[in-house]
C-alpha positions as CSV (number, residue, x, y, z in Angstrom):
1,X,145.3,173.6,67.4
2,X,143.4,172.2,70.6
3,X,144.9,174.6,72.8
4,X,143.7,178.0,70.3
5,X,140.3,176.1,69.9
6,X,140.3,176.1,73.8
7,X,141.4,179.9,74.5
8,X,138.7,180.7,72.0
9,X,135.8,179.1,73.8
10,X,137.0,181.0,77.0
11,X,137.3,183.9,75.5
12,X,133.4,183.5,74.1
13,X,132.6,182.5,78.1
14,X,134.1,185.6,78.9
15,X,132.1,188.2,76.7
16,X,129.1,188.3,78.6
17,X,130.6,188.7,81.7
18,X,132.8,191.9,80.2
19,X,129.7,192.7,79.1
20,X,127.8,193.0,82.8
21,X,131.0,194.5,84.1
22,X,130.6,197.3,81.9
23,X,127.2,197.7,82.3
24,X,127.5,197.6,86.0
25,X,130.5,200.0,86.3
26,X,127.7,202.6,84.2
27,X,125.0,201.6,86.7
28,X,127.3,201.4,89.9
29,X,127.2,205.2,91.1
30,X,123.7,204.5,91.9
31,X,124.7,201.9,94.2
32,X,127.3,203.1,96.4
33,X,126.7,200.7,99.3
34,X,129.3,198.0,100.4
35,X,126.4,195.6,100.8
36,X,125.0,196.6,97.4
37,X,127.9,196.4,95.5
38,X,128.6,192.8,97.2
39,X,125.1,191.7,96.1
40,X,125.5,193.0,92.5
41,X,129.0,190.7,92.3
42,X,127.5,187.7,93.7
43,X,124.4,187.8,91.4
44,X,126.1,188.6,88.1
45,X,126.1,185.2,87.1
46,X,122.4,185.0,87.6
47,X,121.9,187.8,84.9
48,X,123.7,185.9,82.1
49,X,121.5,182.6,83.2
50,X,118.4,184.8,82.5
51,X,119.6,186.5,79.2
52,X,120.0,182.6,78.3
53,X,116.7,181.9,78.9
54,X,114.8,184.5,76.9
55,X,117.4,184.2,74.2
56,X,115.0,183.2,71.6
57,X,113.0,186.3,71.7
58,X,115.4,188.0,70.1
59,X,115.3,189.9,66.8
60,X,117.5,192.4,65.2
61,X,119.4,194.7,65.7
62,X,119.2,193.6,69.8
63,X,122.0,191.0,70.7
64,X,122.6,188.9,73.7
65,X,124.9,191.3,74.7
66,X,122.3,193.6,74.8
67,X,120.5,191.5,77.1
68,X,122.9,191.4,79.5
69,X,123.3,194.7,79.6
70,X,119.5,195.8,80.2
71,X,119.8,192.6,83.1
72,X,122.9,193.9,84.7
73,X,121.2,197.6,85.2
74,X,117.9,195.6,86.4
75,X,120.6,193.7,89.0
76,X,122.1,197.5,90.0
77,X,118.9,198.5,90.8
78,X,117.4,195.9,92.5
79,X,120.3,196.1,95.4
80,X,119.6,199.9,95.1
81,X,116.3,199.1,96.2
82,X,115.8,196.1,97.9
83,X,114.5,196.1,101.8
84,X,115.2,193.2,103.5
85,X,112.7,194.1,106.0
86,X,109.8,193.3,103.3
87,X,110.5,189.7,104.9
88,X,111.8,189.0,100.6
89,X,115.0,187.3,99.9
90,X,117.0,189.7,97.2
91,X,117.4,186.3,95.1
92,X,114.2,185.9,94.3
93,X,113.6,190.3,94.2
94,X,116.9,190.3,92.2
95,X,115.2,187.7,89.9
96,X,112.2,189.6,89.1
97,X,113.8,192.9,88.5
98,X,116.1,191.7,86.4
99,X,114.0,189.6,84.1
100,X,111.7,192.3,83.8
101,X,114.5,195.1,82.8
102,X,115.7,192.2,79.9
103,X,111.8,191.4,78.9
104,X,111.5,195.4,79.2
105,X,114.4,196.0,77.0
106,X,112.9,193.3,74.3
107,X,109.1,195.1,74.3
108,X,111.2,198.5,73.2
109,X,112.8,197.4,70.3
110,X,109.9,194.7,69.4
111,X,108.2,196.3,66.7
112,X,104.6,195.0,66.1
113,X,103.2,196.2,62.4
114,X,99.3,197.4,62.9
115,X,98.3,194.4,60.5
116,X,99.6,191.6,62.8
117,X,98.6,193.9,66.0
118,X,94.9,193.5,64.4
119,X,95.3,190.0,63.7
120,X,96.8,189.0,67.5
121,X,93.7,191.0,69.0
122,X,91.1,188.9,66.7
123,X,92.5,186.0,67.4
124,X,92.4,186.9,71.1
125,X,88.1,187.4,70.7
126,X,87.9,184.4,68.9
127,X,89.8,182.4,71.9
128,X,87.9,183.9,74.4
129,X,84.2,183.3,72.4
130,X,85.1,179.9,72.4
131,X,86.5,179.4,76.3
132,X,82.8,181.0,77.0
133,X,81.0,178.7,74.4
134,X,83.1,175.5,75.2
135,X,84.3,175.9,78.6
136,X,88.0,175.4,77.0
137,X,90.5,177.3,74.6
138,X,90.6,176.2,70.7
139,X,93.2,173.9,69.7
140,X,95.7,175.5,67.6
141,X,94.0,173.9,64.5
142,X,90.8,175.5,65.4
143,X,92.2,178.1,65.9
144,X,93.9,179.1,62.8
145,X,90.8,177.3,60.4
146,X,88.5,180.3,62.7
147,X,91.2,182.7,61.3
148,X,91.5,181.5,58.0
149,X,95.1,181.2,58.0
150,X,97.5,177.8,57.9
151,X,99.2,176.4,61.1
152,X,101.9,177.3,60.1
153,X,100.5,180.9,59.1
154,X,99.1,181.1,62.9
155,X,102.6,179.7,64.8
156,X,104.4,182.7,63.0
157,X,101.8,185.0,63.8
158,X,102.0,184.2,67.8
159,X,106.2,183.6,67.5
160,X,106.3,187.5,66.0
161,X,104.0,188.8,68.7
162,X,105.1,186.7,71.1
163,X,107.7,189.3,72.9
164,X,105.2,192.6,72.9
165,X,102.0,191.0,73.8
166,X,102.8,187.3,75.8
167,X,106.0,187.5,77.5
168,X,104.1,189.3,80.9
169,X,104.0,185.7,82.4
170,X,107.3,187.3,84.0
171,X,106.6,191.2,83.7
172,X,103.8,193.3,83.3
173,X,102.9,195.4,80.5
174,X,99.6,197.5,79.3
175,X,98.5,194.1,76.7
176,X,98.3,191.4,79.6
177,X,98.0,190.8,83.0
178,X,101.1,190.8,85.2
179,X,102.2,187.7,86.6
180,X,105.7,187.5,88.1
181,X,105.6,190.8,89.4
182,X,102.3,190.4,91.4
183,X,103.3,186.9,92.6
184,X,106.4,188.3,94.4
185,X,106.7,191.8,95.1
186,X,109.1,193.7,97.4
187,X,106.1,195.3,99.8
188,X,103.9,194.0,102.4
189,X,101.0,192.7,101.4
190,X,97.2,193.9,102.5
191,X,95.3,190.5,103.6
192,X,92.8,191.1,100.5
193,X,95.2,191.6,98.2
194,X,97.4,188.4,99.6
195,X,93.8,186.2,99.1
196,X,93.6,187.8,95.4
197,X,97.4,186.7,94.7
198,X,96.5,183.4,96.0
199,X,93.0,183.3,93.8
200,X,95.6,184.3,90.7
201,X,98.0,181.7,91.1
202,X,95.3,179.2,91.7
203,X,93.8,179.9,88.3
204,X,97.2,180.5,86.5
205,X,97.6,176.8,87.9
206,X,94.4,175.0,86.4
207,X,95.1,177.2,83.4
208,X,98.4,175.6,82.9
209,X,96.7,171.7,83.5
210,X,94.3,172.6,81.0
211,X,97.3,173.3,78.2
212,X,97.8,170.0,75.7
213,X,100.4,168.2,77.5
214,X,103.7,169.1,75.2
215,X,102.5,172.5,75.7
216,X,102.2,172.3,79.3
217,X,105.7,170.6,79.5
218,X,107.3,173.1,77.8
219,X,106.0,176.0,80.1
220,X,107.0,174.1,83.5
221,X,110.3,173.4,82.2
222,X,110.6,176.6,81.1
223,X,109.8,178.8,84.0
224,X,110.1,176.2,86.7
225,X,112.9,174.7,85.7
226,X,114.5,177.7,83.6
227,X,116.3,175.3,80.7
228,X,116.5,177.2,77.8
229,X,114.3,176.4,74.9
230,X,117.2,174.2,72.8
231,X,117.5,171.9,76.4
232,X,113.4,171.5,76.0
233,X,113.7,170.4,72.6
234,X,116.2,168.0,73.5
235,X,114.1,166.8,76.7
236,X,110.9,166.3,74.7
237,X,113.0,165.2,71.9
238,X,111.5,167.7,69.4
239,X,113.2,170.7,66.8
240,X,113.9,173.7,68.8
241,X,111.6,175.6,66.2
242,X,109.0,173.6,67.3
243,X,109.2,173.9,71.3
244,X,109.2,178.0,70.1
245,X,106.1,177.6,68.2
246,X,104.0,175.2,71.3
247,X,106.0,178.3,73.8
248,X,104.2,180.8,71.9
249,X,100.9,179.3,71.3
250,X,100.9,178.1,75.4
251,X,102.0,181.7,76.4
252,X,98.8,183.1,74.2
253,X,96.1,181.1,75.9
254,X,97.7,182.0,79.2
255,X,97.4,185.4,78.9
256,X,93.5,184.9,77.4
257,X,92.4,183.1,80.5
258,X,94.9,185.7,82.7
259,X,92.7,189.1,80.7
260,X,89.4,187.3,81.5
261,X,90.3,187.0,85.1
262,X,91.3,190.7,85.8
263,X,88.2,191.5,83.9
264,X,86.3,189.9,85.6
């Protein structure tokens, strides 16, 4: 009995790696270099370690395996093309790209109904009437009262929009301001734009301080520390439901406070 119970957990491990495999044997005539096809091998691991992470993004019908899939062609290309003398280590390009082919693959099947589009965009004008009246965002209470909806109401709201309109903390997308993208990017950079990439991270930084502090836990363990939402929960010693509810509303005011700095 322990030794089937055992095959059957290996053969779970396995799945996502079959999965890249396959996905990378479609990909691989794109990337016909020795060095490329050694990078792509060594940094397969690193795609099912991101899928992981934005695993509670997803809704039907995507699966994990889907994930890994849209990660592994973001891996294929990124050794495709990666320049080394950009003075970038392919880790951290390799990162990006494929982050942003699995957040990329999530925004087109994430289906947004006009109603809760509407509501997303009012609640963003009521956030950002009350940063320029106060000075700081509403508390989630505020908030939903502003809205005239329940907590719980509002949480669901942000949770359902959470993958088309917040997740460009790591990609970019036409609803908010880039983040990971512009941070690291595989070209030189112009002096000015270097000094506005440094004025960007400096106010993504006080924005983050300014988060309520279970909030601003959860986004530093999250993207500094890349443990998956269920390792938060169990670090803050919360429901995973809830660390996905303070992730969502956290990832919100980010990107209010991110759009009034490229408007401005």
């Amino acid at each position: 009995m322990t030794l089937t119970t055992e095959n059957s957990t290996e053969e779970k491990q396995k799945q996502p790696v079959s999965v890249a495999f396959r996905a990378y044997t479609i990909e691989k005539e794109s990337a016909t270099c020795d060095l490329e096809n050694e990078r792509i091998l060594k940094f397969l691991p690193m795609v099912n370690k991101i899928a992981r992470q934005v695993v509670s993004y997803l809704k039907p019908p995507l699966s994990f395996e889907d994930m890994v899939s849209a990660g592994t062609v973001g891996l294929v290309r990124a050794a495709r093309d990666f320049d080394s003398s950009r003075g970038v280590e392919f880790k951290t390009y390799a990162y990006i790209r494929i982050k942003g082919a699995i957040l990329d693959e999530l925004r087109g099947w994430s289906f947004v109904p006009a109603n809760l589009h509407n509501q997303i965009k009012e609640a963003q004008r009521i956030s950002r009437e009350i940063m320029e009246q106060t000075g700081s965002a509403p508390s989630d209470e505020k908030l939903a009262e502003k809205l005239g909806m329940s907590l719980e109401d509002l949480y669901q709201m942000l949770e359902k929009g959470r993958a088309q309109h917040f997740v460009s903390l790591d990609s970019s997308s036409d609803e908010s301001p880039a983040l990971g993208s512009e941070l690291v990017a595989n070209q030189a950079i112009a002096p000015d734009e270097q000094i506005e990439r440094q004025e960007l991270i400096s106010i993504l930084a006080k924005a983050i301080q300014q988060l309520p502090e279970k909030p601003r836990r959860i986004i530093l363990l999250y993207y500094n520390q890349n443990l998956t939402m269920k390792q938060i929960a169990e670090v803050l010693e919360i429901t995973e439901p809830r660390v996905s509810q303070l992730h969502a509303s956290a990832l919100f005011n980010l990107s209010v406070k991110l759009r009034q700095y490229n408007d401005g």
